[in-house]
N, C-alpha and C positions, 0 to 999 in steps of 0.2 A: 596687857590684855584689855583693862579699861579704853587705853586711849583706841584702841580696834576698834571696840564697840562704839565709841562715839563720834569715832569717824564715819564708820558705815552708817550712824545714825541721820549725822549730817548730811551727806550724800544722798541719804534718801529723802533727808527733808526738802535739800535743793529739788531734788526730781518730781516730789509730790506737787511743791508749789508751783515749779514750773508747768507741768502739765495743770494745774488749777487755772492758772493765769493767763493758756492761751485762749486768746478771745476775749479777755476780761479789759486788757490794756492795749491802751495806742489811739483807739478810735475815737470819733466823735459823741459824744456823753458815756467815755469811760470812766474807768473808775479810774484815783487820782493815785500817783507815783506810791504813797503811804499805804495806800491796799496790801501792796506787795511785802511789804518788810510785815505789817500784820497778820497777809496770811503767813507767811514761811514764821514769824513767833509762835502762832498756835499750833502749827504743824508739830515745832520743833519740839513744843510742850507736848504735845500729845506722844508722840512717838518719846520722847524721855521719859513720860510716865507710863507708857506699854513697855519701856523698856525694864522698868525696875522691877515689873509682874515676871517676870523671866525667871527661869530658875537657874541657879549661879552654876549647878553641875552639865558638863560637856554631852550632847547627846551623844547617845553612839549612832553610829550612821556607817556606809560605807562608802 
């Protein structure tokens, strides 16, 4: 179940930094390749620690 969860976590981090990043890189005085791996780290941090505020019981749902 763990690895569930931090897959979807991943995936969302991919998705966050990617939409962060359009516009941000490529152009002329953008920001430099190292941008990106720092944003998707803080992303990744951030979203692992919303993660752990979670409460470990399944909701119910339908």
């Amino acid at each position: 179940m763990a690895e569930q969860i931090d897959r979807a976590l991943f995936d969302k981090a991919i998705e966050v930094t990617a939409a962060a990043l359009r516009g941000a890189m490529g152009g002329q005085g953008s920001q430099p390749p190292s941008y990106a791996a720092d944003l998707f780290r803080e992303v990744w941090r951030a979203l692992k620690e919303a993660s752990a505020d979670l409460s470990d019981r399944p909701r119910a749902g339908f």
